[in-house]
C-alpha positions as CSV (number, residue, x, y, z in Angstrom):
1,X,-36.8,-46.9,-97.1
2,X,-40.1,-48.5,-96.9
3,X,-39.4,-51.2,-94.9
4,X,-37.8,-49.0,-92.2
5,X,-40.5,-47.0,-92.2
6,X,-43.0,-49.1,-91.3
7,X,-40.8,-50.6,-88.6
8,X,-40.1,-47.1,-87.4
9,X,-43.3,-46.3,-87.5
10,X,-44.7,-48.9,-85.6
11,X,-42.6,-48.4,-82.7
12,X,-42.9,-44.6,-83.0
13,X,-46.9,-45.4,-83.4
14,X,-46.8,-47.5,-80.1
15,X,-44.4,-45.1,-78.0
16,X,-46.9,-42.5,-78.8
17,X,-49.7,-44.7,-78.2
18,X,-48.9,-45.6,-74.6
19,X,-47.5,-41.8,-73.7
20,X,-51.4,-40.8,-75.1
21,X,-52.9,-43.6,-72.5
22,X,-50.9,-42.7,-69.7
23,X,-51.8,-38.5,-70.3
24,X,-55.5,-40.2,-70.6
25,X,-55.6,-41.9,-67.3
26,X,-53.7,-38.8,-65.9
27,X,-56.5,-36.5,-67.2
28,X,-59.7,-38.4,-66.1
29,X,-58.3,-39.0,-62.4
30,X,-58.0,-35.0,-62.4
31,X,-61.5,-34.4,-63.8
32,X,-63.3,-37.3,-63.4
33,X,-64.0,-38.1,-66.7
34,X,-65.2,-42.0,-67.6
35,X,-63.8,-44.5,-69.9
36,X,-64.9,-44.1,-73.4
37,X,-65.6,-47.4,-74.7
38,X,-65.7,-45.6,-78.6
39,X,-62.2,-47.8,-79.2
40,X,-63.8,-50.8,-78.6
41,X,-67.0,-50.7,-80.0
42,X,-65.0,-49.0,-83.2
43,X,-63.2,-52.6,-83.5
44,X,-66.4,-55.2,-82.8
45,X,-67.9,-53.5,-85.4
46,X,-64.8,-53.8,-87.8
47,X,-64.7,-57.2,-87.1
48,X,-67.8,-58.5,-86.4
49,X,-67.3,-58.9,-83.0
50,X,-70.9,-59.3,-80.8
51,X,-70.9,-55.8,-78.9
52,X,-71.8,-55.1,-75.4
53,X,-74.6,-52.8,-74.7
54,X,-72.4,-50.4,-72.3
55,X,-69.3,-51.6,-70.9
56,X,-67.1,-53.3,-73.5
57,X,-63.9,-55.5,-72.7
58,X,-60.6,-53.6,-71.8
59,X,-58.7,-55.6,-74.1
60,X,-61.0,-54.6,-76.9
61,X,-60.0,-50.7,-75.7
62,X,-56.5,-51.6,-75.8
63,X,-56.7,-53.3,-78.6
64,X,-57.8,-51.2,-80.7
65,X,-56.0,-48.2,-79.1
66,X,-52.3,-49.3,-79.5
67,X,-53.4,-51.4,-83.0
68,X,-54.4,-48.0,-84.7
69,X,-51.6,-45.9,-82.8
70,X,-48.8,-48.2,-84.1
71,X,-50.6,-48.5,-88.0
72,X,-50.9,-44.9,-88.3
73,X,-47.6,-44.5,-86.7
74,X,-46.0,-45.6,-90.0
75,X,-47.4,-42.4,-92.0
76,X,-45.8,-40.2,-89.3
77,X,-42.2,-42.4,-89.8
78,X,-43.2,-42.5,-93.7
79,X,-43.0,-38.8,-93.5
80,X,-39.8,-38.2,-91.0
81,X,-37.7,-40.8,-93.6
82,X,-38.2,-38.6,-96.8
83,X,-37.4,-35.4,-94.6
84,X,-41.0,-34.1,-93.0
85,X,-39.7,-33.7,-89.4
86,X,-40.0,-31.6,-86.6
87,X,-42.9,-29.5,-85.3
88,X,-44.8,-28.7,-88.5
89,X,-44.6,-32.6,-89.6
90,X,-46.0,-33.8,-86.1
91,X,-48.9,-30.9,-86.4
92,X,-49.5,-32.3,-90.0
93,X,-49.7,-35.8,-88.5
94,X,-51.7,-34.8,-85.5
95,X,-54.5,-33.8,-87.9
96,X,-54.3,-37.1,-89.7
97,X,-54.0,-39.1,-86.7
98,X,-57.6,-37.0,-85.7
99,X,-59.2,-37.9,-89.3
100,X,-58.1,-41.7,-89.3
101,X,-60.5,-41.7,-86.1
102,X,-63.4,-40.1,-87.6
103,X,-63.3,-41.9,-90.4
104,X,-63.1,-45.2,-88.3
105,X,-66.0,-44.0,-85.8
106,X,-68.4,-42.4,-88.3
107,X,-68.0,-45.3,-90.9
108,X,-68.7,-47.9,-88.2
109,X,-72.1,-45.4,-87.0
110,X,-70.0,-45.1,-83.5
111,X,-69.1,-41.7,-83.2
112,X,-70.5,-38.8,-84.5
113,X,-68.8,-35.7,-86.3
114,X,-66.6,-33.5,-84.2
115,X,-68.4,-30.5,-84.7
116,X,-71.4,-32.1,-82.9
117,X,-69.5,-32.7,-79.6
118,X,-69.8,-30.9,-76.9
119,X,-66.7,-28.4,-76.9
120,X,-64.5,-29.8,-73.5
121,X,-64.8,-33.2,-75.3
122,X,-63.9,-31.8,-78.2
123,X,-60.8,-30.1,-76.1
124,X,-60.0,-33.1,-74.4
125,X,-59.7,-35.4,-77.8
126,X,-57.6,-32.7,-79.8
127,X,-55.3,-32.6,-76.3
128,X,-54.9,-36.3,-76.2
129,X,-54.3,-36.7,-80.2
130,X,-51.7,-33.7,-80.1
131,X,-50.0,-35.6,-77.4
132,X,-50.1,-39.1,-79.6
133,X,-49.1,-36.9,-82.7
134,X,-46.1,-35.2,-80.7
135,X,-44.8,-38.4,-78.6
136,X,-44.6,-40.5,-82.4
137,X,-43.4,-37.5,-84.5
138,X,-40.5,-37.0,-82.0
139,X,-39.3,-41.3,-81.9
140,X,-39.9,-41.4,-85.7
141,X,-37.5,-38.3,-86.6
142,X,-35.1,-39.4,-84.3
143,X,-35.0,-43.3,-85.5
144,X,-35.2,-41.5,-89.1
145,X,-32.4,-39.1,-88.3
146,X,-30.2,-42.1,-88.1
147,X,-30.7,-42.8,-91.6
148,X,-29.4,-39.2,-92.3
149,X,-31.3,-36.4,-94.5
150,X,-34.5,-37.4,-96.5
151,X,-34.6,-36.1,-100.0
152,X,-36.8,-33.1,-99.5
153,X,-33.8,-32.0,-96.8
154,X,-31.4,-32.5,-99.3
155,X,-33.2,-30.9,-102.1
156,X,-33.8,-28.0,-99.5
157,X,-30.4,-27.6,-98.6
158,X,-29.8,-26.6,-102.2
159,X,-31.1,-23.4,-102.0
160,X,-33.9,-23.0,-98.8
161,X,-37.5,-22.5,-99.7
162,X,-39.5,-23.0,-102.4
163,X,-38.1,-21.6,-105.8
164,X,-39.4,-22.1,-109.2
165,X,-35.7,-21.8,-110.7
166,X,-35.0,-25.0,-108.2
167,X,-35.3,-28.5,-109.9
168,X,-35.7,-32.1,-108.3
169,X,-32.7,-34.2,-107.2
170,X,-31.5,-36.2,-109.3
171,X,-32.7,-39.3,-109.1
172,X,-29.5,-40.9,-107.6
173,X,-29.7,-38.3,-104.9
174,X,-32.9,-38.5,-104.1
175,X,-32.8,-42.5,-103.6
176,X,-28.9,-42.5,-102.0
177,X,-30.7,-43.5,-98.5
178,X,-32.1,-46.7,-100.0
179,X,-29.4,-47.2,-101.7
180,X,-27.3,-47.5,-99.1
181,X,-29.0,-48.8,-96.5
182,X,-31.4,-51.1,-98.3
């Protein structure tokens, strides 16, 4: 399971990685808004890198865009292969996918905390994330839907819901994926 998770996830990571640039580019022509060079400056830091004092390199941007998009992306595919799918999953994800950037950003002294922003910033990132969150959520449950029902699926189909009179799977059941597939 864990290796077709994190190739799952890295090609869910990236498909929602480019669907959030192009929604990106689509939103600043419409309001105007710049580049944010956050990305970039998030990664010289990480690596050492020298930094530029304003504009930074597009590749850095890029970089450091799809690179984190397609590394997260394997928590969302993580999740769709043990049977966290659909809606609620990606909105799980889509908060995660916002904390692994402020952790990035405020660790590095790049960004600040959200609740500082200005509120149509503030809009504008949780729009873009959502769209990132959505875009991998709905590649990884599909690629993970070809691998048939994750355990929590097949422990809910034993009776729906959460009951205390409901045990585990047995542990062949719960691992008959990996079995099978490797």
């Amino acid at each position: 399971m864990l290796k077709r998770a994190v190739w799952q996830g890295l090609v869910a990571g990236l498909a929602g990685a480019a669907v959030m640039t192009a929604a990106e580019k689509l939103e600043q022509r419409v309001t105007g808004r710049p580049d944010s060079y956050v990305p970039a400056r998030v990664l010289a830091r990480l690596t050492g890198m020298p930094e530029a004092p304003t504009r930074q390199p597009r590749w850095r941007n890029l970089a450091m865009h799809y690179g984190q998009g397609a590394l997260v992306g394997v928590l969302r595919s993580t999740m769709a292969q043990v049977g966290l799918r659909g809606v609620w999953a990606s909105s799980m994800f889509t908060a995660a996918r916002l904390t692994s950037d402020q952790i990035l950003e405020n660790a590095t002294g790049v960004g600040a905390p959200p609740q500082t922003w200005p509120r149509s910033e503030l809009a504008v990132d949780v729009l873009h994330k959502s769209i990132y969150g959505f875009v991998t959520g709905a590649v990884a449950d599909t690629l993970a839907a070809r691998d048939g029902a994750g355990p929590g699926q097949r422990h809910a189909a034993m009776r729906p819901g959460r009951h205390s009179d409901v045990g585990p799977l047995p542990r062949s059941a719960a691992h008959a994926v990996r079995a099978r597939r490797g």
